[in-house]
N, C-alpha and C positions, 0 to 999 in steps of 0.2 A: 100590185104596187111593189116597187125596187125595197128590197133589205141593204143595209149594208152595215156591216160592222167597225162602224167609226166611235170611238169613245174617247175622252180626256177631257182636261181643262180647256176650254175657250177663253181667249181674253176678250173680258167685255168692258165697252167703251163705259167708264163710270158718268153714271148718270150726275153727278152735283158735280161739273166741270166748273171751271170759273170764268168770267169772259164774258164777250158777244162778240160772236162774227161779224164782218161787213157782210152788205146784203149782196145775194147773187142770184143769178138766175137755173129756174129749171122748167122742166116739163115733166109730165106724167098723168096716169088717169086716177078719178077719186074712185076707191073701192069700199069704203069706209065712210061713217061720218059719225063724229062725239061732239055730243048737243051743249052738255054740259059745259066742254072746254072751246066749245063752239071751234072746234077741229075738223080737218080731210086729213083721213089717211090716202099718200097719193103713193102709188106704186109707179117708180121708172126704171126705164132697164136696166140700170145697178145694183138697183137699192128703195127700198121705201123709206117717206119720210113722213113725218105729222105737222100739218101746216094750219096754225094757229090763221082764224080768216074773223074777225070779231065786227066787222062789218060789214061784208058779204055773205057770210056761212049759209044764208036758208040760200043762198041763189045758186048755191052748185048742189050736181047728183053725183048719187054713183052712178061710174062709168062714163062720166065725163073728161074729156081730154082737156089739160088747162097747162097754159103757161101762165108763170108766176115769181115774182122778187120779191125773194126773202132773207131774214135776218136769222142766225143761229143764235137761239137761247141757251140758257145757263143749262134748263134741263134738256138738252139736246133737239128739242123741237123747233120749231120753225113760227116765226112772226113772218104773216103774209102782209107785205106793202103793196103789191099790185098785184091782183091775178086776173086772166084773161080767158074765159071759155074757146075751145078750138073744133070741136065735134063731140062726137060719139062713140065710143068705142065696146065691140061686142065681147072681147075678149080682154083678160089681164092676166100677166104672167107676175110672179112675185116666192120671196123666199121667207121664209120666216120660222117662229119655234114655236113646238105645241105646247100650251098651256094644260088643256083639260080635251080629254076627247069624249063628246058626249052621242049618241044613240044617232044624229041628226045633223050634228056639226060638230065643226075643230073648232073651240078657241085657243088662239091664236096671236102671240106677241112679234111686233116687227113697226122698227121708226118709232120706239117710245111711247107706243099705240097696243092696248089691248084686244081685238074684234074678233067677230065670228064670221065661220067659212060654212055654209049649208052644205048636208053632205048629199048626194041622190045614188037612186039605182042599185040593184042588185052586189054591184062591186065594194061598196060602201059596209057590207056583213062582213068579207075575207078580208079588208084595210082594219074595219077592227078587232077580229080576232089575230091578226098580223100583229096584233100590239101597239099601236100606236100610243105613246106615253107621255107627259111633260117631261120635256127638255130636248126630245125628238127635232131635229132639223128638217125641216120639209119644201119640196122643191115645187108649185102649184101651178097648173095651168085651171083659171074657173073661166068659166061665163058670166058675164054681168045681166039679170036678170032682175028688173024694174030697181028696189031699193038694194040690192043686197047683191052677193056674189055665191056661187053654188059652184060644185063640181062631183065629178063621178070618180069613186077611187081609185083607178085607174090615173088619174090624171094630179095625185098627190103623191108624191116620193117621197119618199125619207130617202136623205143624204147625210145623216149624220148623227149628231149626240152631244147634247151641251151639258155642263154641270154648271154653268152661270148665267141669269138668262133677268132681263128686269120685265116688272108690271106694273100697270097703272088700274087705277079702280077708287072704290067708295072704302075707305075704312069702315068697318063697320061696329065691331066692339071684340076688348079683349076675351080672348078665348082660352082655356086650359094652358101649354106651354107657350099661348103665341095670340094670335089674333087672327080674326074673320077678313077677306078682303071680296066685295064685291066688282067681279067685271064683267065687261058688256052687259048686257040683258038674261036675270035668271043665275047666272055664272058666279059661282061660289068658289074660293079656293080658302085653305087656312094655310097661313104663314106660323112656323113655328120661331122662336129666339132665343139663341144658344146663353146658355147660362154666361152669364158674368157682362151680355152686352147691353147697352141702354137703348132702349127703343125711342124713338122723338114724340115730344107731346102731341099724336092724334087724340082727334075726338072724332067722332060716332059721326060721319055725313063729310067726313073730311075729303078732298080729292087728293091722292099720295100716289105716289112712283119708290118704287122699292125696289133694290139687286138683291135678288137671292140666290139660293144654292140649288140642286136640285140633285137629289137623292137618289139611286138606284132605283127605291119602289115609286118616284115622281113624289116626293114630296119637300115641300118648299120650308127653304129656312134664313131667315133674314140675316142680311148683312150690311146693309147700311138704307134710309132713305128719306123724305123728305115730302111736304104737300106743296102744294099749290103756291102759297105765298110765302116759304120758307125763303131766307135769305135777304130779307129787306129788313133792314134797321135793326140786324144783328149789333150793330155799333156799340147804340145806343145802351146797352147791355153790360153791368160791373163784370169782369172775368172772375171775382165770385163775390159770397154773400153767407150770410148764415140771420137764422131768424131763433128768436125762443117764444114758447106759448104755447099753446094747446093742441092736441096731432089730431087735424081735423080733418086728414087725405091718408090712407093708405089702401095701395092695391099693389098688385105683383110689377108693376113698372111705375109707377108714380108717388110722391110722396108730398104732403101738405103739410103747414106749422102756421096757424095764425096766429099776425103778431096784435100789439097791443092797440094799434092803430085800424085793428082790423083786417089787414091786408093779411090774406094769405100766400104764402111764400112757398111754393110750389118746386117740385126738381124731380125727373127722370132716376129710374131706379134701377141699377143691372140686372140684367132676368136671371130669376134663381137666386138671389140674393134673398135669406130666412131674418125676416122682421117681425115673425111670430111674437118676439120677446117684447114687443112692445103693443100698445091699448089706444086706442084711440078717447080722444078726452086727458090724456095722460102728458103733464108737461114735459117737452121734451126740445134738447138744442139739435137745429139741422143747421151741419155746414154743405154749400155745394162750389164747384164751380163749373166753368164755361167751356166745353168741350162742343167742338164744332156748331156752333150757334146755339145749344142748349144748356140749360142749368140742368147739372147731373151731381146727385148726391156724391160726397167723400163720408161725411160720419153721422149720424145720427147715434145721439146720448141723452140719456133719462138718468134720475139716482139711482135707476139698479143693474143698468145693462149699457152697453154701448157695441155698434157694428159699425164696420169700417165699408169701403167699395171695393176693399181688395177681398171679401169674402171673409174677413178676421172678424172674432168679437167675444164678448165675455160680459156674462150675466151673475147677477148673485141676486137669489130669490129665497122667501119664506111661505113655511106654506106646513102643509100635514101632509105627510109621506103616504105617499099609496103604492110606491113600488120601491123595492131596494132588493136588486138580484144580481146575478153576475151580469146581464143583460142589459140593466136599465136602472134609474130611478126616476119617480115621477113626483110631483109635488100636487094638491089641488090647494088650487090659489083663488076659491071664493066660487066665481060662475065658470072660470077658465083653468086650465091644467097645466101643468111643460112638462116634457119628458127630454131626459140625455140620457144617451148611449153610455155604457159602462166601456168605455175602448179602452182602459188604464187597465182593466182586471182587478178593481179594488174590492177588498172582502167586506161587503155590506152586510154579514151576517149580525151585527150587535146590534141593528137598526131596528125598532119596530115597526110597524106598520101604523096609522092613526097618531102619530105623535108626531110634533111641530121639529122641523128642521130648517137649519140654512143649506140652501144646493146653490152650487158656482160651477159653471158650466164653460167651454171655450167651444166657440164657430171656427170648424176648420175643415177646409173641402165639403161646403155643403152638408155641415152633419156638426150637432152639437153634443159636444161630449164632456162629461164627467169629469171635476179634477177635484171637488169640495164636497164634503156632508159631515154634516157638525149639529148637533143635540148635544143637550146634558148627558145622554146616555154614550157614546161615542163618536169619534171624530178621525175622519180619512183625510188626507191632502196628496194628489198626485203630483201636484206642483204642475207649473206652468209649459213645462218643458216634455213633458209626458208619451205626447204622441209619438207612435213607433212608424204609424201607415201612411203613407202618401199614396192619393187618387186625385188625379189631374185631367181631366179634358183640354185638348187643342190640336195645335198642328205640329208635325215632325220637323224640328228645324234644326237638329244634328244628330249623328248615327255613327259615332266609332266604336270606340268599346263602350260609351254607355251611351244612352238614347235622351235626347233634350224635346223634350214638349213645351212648347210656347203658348198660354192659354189668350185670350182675346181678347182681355186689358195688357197685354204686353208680359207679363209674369213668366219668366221660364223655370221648370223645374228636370234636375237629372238624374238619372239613376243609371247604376252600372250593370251591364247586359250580362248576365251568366251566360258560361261557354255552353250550354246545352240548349240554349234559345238559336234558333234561326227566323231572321226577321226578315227574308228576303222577298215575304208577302207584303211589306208595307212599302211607301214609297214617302221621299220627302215630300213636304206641302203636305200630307192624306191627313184626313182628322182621326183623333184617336181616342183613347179612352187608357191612362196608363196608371197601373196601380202597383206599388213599391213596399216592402218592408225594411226597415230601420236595419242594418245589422253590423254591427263594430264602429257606429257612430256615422253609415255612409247606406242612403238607399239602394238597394238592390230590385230588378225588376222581379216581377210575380206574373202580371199576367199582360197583354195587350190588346188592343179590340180597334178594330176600326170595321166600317158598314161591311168589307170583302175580305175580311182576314180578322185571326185570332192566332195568340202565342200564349205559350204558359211554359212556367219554368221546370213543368213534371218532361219537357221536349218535346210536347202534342201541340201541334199546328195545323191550317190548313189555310188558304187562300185561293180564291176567283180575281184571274186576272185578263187584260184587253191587251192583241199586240199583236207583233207577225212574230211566225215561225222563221226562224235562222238556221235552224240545225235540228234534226233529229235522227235518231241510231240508240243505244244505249238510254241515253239522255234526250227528254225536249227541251228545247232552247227558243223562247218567248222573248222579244225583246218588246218593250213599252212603248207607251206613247213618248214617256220622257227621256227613253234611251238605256232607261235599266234594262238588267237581262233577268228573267226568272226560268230555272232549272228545277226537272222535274225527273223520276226515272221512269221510264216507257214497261210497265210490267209484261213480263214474258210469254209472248204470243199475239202479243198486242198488233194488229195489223193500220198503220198509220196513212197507207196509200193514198189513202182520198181527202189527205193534208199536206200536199204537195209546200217547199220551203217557199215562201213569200206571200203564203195565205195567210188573212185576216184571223185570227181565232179568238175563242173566247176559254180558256182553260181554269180548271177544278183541278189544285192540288192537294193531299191529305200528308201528312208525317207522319212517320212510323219508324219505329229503329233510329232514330237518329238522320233519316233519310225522306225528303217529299218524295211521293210517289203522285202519278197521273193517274185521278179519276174519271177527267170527262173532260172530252173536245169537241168543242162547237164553232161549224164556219157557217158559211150563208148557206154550202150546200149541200153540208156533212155531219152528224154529231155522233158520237158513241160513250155511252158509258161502262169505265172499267172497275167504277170498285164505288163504296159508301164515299 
């Protein structure tokens, strides 16, 4: 099977388009068939497509040659108006992205269609040890063989490497950071959901289509999606609402408030948003509103606590003190506990232990922290204004002398770059991880992270980058997918011969002194390592 080292962003067609095509015609053979959606997946020499057939479906196979007039849906699939049987056909060629590679078969997304490719023959052990991974572009020549289509790995390329890539399948229930997705037959994947986004009201058997991301180690992280009969009689819908009454829904993405009428008032919740501070049975006011056809929480407020969407919030609770350290304090509040971070540094030493306190607390980047502790015996107040540290997750969306991270409610935060950082491991657009300390009233960066690179402000770096050689002598010279250049120093004796300038590479750089130096070079037909 062909390597090749293609990497970067792909732009992918967004699945919730708006519209409908007029109907047109095509041709092509079924290689696929989804029972459920009562779909053909048809492969034609372009391009594969998903051709909704709701009154013909049991009458076609795979490996059937068919012409057909159809209409382009919202979610990019195809309403068949007329289709016509033309023969039989032994072979299908087709391109598409690897989902999961499993001992037997690729599943396999292509035309807004998830399916499985049967794998055969000896060649099929060296394709997977080859690595084949989700998000892999692969180029197929199979056989059609009674219901299904097979091939020998010889006869599956990879041509390439996506970082966006959509699925369709069975929602099946949430999971730790994310949720379960069943595709084709057996076929498990889990989507994870980046803190601060609202996932749309699935339930458990739902049929959805999802854009996700896909990660270095192949794993999937949602970015937008939608089921089956999403988009009808959105209209109909206040762009928002707020209920009060009793909190008779909470989980990591959903939220419930029954009102007096009974009705429960229901709203999408940002993932990673900490609602710990509130109890179910507990009256409490939900406001929400109308973001892209769904009701998604703004605030949820009780008498002793309130959290916002933007990640803000502030509690005040009583309770018997069980911790009061430089680290923490913690309250036990009957069956249930709360604990905040001491991130002020306030001297909790006059506190006892076992005696009743008020603690007030503030939600801030995902972490509640300490600003209040008050007894008859003594009384801290950090005030409102307290926090010194900023930690931010998103994307790089400016880079001069300070670095702007844009989180995924829209939120940007900056800090200013110290002259002993080099960030020339990261690239705009890259997600990141950026964390700040307060100093003379204006954040300064500390450290950076993203999946192929790290920065710290002690001048230690190191970054894995995709791209052709431009230059080397002294210095290697990588240029990116997006046209940046990253520089690296070539250490002495280093022999580069068998990385000729306009080779594909995959390059390991480390910082040291002030200086990235080259640890490791990797092409399709060359690799060496020169240092940790």
């Amino acid at each position: 099977m062909k390597r090749f080292f293609v990497f970067g962003a792909l732009a992918v067609v967004a699945v919730m388009v708006t519209g409908t095509a007029s109907a047109a015609s095509f041709k092509g053979t079924v290689m696929a068939k989804d029972a459920k959606r009562k779909a053909l997946v048809v492969a034609s020499p372009s391009t594969v497509r998903t051709v909704r057939a709701p009154r013909g479906f049991a009458a076609f196979h795979v490996g059937q040659r068919i012409s057909f007039t159809a209409a382009k849906r919202s979610d990019g699939t195809y309403l068949a108006r007329a289709i016509r049987a033309s023969g039989r056909a032994k072979r299908v060629h087709f391109g598409a992205v690897v989902v999961r590679s499993e001992a037997s078969r690729l599943i396999v997304t292509a035309g807004g269609s998830v399916f499985a490719l049967r794998l055969r023959g000896p060649a099929t052990l060296g394709m997977r040890s080859d690595g084949l991974e989700a998000g892999d572009k692969v180029d197929v020549d199979a056989d059609v063989k009674g219901d299904h289509i097979e091939a020998s790995g010889d006869h599956v390329d990879q041509t390439g490497h996506v970082e966006m890539l959509v699925l369709e399948g069975i929602f099946l229930f949430p999971k730790d950071d994310g949720f379960d997705l069943a595709v084709v037959h057996r076929g498990l994947v889990h989507v994870s959901v980046p803190t601060g986004m609202v996932l749309p009201d699935f339930k458990s058997g739902d049929e959805i289509h999802v854009v996700v991301t896909v990660s270095a180690a192949g794993n999937f992280s949602f970015v937008k999606g939608q089921g089956e009969g999403d988009g009808k009689g959105k209209g109909e819908h206040a762009a928002e609402g707020f209920a009060t009454g009793p909190l008779v829904e909470l989980s990591a993405f959903s939220v419930g408030v029954k009102r007096e009428n009974g009705e429960v008032f229901r709203c999408g919740v940002p993932a990673g948003l900490d609602l710990s501070v509130f109890a179910l049975g507990e009256t409490v006011k939900l406001y929400c509103a109308l973001r892209d056809g769904q009701m998604v929480m703004l605030k949820l407020y009780s008498d002793h606590a309130g959290v916002g969407a933007d990640g803000r919030g502030e509690v005040m609770l009583e309770g018997v003190l069980t911790e009061a350290s430089a680290d923490a304090a913690a309250l036990s509040l009957g069956d249930n506990s709360f604990r905040c971070v001491n991130a002020s540094h306030l001297d909790l030493s006059p506190f006892v232990l076992g005696e009743h306190a008020l603690m007030g607390c503030h939600l801030a980047d995902g972490q509640w922290r300490l600003f209040k502790l008050q007894n008859d015996r003594a009384s801290v107040n950090a005030g409102s204004e307290a926090d010194n540290e900023l930690t931010i997750y998103g994307v790089i969306a400016e880079r001069s002398t300070s670095l702007v991270v844009r989180r995924d409610d829209g939120l940007s935060k900056a800090c200013a770059i110290p002259a002993v950082m080099d960030l020339q491991g990261f690239r705009m657009g890259e997600r990141v991880k950026m964390h700040c300390h307060l100093v003379s009233g204006s954040f300064v960066l500390v450290e950076l992270y993203s999946e192929n690179a790290f920065a710290k402000d002690d001048g230690s770096a190191e970054f894995t980058s995709y791209g052709t050689i431009v230059s080397k002598g002294e210095n290697l010279v990588v240029q990116r997918e997006d046209h940046s250049l990253v520089t690296c120093r070539v250490p002495t004796g280093a022999n580069l011969d068998a990385f000729p300038e306009g080779t594909l590479v995959k390059v390991h750089c480390n910082r040291h002194e002030g200086v990235f130096s080259l640890a490791e070079l990797q092409s399709e037909t060359a690799h060496i390592v020169l240092g940790p």
